[in-house]
N, C-alpha and C positions, 0 to 999 in steps of 0.2 A: 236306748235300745233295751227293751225287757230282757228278762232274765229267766231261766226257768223258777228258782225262786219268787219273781213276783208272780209267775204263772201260779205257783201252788202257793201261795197268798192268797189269788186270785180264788180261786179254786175251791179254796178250805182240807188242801190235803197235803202232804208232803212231796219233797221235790224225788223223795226215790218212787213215791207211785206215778209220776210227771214221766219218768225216765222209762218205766214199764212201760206206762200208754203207749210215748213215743217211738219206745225200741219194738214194740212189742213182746216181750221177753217174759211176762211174766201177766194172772191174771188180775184185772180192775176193773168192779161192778161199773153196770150199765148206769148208775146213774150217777157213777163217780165221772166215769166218761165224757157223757154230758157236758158236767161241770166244766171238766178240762179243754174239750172240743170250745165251750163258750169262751171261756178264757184266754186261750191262744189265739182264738179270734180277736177278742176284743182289743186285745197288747199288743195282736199283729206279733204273736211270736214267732221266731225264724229258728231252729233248734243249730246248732252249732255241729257240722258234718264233719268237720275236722275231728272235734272232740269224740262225738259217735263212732267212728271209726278205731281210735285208739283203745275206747272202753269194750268194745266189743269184738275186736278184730275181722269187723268188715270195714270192706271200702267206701259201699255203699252204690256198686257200679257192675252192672253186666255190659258183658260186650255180644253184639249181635253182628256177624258173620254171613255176609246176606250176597246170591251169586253176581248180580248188576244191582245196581241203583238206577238203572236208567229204567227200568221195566216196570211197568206203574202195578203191578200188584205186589214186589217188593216193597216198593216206599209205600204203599197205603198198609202191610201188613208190618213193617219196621213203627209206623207213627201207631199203629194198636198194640204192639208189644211194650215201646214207650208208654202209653195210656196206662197201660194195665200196670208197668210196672213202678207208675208215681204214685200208685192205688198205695204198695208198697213199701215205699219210699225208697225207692232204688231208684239209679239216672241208667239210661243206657249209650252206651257208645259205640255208635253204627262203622261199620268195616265193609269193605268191597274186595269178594276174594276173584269176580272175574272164575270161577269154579276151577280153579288154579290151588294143589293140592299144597304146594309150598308155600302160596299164601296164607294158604289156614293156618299151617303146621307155623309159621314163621309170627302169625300175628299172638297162637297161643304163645310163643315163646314169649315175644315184648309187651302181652299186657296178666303174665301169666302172676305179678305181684301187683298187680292194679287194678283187679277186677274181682268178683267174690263168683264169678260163674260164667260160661260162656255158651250161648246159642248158634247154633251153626246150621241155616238154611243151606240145603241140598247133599246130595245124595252123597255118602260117606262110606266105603267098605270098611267090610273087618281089620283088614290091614293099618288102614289108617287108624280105628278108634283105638287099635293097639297100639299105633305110634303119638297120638295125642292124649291118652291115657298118661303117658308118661310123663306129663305135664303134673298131674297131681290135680290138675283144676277142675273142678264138675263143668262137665258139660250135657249137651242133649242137642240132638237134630230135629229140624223144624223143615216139614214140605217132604221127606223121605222115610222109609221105613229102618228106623234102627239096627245097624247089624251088629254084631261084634259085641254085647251086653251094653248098650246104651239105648237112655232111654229115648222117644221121640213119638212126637204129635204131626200128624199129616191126614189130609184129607185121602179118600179112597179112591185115586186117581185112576183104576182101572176099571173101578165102578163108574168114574164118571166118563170115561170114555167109551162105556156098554151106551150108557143114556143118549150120548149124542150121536153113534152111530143106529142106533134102534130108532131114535127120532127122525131121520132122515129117510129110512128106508118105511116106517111109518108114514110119513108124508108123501109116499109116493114117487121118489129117487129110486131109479134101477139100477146104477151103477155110483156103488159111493166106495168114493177113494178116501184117503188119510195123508195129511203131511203129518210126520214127525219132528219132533224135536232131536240134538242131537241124541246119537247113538249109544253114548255113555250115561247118558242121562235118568237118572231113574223113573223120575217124573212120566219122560218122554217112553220109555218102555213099558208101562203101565199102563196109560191111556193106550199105547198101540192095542196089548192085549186085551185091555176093554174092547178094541174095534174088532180084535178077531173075533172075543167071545161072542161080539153083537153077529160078526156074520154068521159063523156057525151054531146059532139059536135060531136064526133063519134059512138058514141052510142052504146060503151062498158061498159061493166056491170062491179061494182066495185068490185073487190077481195080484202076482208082484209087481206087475204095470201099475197100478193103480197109488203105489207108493212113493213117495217126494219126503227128502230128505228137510230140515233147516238147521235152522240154529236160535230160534225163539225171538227173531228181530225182522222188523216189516219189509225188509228188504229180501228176507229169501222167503218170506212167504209170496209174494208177487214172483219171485223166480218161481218159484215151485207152481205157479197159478198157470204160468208163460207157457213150463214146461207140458203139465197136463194138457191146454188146453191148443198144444201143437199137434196130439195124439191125432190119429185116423178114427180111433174112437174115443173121443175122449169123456170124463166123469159128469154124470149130472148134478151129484150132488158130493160132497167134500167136508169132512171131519177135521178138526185143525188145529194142532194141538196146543197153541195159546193164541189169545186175543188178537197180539202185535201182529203174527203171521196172518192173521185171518184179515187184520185191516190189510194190509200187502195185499191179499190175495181180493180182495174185492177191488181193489184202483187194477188188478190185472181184466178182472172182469170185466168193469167199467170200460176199458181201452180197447175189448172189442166187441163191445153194444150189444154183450149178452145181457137179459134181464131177469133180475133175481128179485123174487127166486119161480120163476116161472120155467127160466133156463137151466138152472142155477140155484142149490140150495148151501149154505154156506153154516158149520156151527163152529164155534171155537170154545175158547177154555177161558177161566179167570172171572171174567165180568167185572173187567176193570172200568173206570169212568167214561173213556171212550165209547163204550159200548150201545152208551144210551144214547148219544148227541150224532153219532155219523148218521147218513144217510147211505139206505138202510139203513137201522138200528139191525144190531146183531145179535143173533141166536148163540147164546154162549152157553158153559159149566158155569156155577156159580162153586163157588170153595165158602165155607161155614168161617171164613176169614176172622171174626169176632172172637170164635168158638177157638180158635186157633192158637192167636196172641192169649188171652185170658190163662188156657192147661199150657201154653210154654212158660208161661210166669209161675203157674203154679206150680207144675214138676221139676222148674228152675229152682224154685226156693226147697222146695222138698231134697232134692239133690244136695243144696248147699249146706242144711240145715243135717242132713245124713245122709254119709256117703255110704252107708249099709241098704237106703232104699232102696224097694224093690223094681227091678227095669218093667217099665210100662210103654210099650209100641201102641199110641193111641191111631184108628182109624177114624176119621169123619166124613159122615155123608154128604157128597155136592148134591144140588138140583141144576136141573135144567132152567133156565130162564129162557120164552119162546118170545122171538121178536121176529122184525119183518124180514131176515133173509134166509127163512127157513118155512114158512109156512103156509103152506100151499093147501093147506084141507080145511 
C-alpha cells in the first residue's frame, strides 16, 4: 500500500506539501498540484482518515438531518449534498428527524463529538436554534428561512408558489384552489402566501373553501382531491403544494373520469423523478436543487472553519416547469 511518502517521491516535493494538498490547509502552486493529483493516482493513494483527523481535529463527517427519507426530493437533495461534500473530502451521515423537534435536539446531542458540523433540512424557530446552539457544534438550515442567527440556504418558496398559482389562472382556470402542506410547516406557509399574493395581483377574492389541508404524502393529497371535488362548486384548477400530494390528487381525478387538464389543471412543487414518467406528466415548481447542496457545503465549511462568520439567509429562485396537466393555451 503507498504511503504519502512514496506520493511525494512521486511527485518530486515533500510529504508536508502532500499533506497541505490533501488537508487543504495551506497554499501549493498549480503545477505542483498537478504533480500530486498524477501521483495519487498513479499509486492509487488512499490518504489515512484516522490520522487526518487526529492532525487536524476534524472528524472528517457532517451529519445531515433531513424531514422523511421517503420523499424523493429529500433523498435526491441528501445524495447532492453527499456529491458536493466528497468535492471536499468530507463523508456525510444521513438522519431521519420525522420534523420531530426532539429528534433533532437528541441526534445533535449523540453525534455532537462525531461530526465537524451539522445540516438541518426544515423549518427551525428561534427557540430552538437557541437550544441547539448549545451544543457548541456549527450548524445551518437547509429548505427554510434562518431564524434566531443561523445561517441557511432555501429556495423562494413563496415566490414559487406566486408562479404556479399565476400559471393556472394564466391558462385559463377560474377557480383555483391550494392544498397545503401542514400547518407548522414553513415550507407549506410560504408557498400558501405565494398563492395569496398570486390571487390578489389578480384581484380574486380569497375563498376559504377552496383550502385542503395535507401532510406532504400521496395519500392526503388524493384526500384533499375526494374532498374538493365533493363541493357543489368545486375547483377547476388546483396548486399543490409538493409533487407526492399532487400524484394523490391526480388517481382522485382519474376515479372520476375528469379530464386533465381540460377539466382539471393540476401544478405541484419539487419536480421530483416521477414527474416526468406519470401519465399526465406534471406541471410542477422546479427547486435550483444543485444550487442547493453546493452553498450548503459551502457555508457548512465556512461555519466550521469560523465560528465568527457572518449569518447568510441564502434565497433561490425556482421555475416553473409546464407539462401536460396544466396546459390548456
Amino acid at each position: 500500500m503507498a504511503t504519502i511518502k512514496d506520493v511525494a517521491k512521486l511527485a518530486g516535493t515533500s510529504t508536508a506539501t502532500i499533506s497541505r494538498f490533501i488537508n487543504k490547509s495551506g497554499y501549493v502552486n498549480e503545477a505542483t498540484q498537478k504533480r500530486i493529483e498524477l501521483a495519487i493516482k498513479e499509486l492509487n493513494y488512499k490518504p489515512n482518515h484516522y490520522a487526518r483527523s487526529l492532525s487536524n481535529n476534524k472528524t472528517g463527517l457532517l451529519a445531515l438531518i433531513i424531514p422523511d427519507i421517503r420523499n424523493p426530493f429529500f433523498a435526491e437533495l441528501s445524495r447532492v449534498i453527499e456529491h458536493q461534500a466528497r468535492k471536499e473530502n468530507y463523508n456525510i451521515i444521513n438522519c431521519n428527524s420525522d420534523n420531530d423537534i426532539l429528534k433533532i435536539r437528541k441526534t445533535f446531542i449523540d453525534l455532537e463529538q462525531h461530526v465537524d458540523g451539522i445540516m438541518v433540512v426544515g423549518a427551525v424557530t428561534s427557540y430552538h436554534v437557541k437550544e441547539l446552539s448549545k451544543s457548541k457544534i456549527p450548524f445551518i438550515i437547509l429548505d427554510a428561512y434562518g431564524e434566531g442567527g443561523v445561517s441557511s440556504v432555501s429556495t423562494d418558496n413563496r415566490y414559487g408558489g406566486k408562479l404556479a398559482t399565476l400559471h393556472l389562472i394564466e391558462q385559463g382556470y377560474n377557480r383555483v384552489a391550494h392544498i397545503r402542506g401542514p400547518s407548522e410547516a414553513s415550507t407549506a406557509i410560504d408557498r400558501y402566501n405565494g398563492y395569496l399574493d398570486a390571487l390578489k395581483e389578480k384581484d380574486i377574492t380569497y375563498d376559504p373553501v377552496l383550502i385542503q389541508f395535507g401532510d406532504f404524502q400521496i395519500e392526503s393529497g388524493y384526500e384533499a382531491m375526494i374532498r374538493f371535488l365533493a363541493l357543489s362548486h368545486p375547483p377547476d384548477g388546483i396548486f399543490i403544494a409538493n409533487d407526492l400530494m399532487a400524484i394523490g390528487a391526480l388517481e382522485a381525478v382519474r376515479q372520476h373520469n375528469l379530464k386533465i387538464p381540460d377539466d382539471i389543471g393540476i401544478v405541484g412543487y419539487d419536480n421530483i423523478p416521477l414527474t416526468k414518467v406519470i401519465a399526465p406528466k406534471l406541471t410542477t415548481i422546479q427547486q435550483p436543487i444543485k444550487q442547493i447542496g453546493k452553498k450548503a457545503v459551502e457555508n457548512m465549511l465556512l461555519n466550521i472553519k469560523n465560528s465568527n462568520e457572518e449569518i447568510k439567509n441564502e434565497l433561490l429562485p425556482p421555475e416553473i416547469i409546464i407539462r401536460h396537466t396544466s396546459q390548456r393555451l
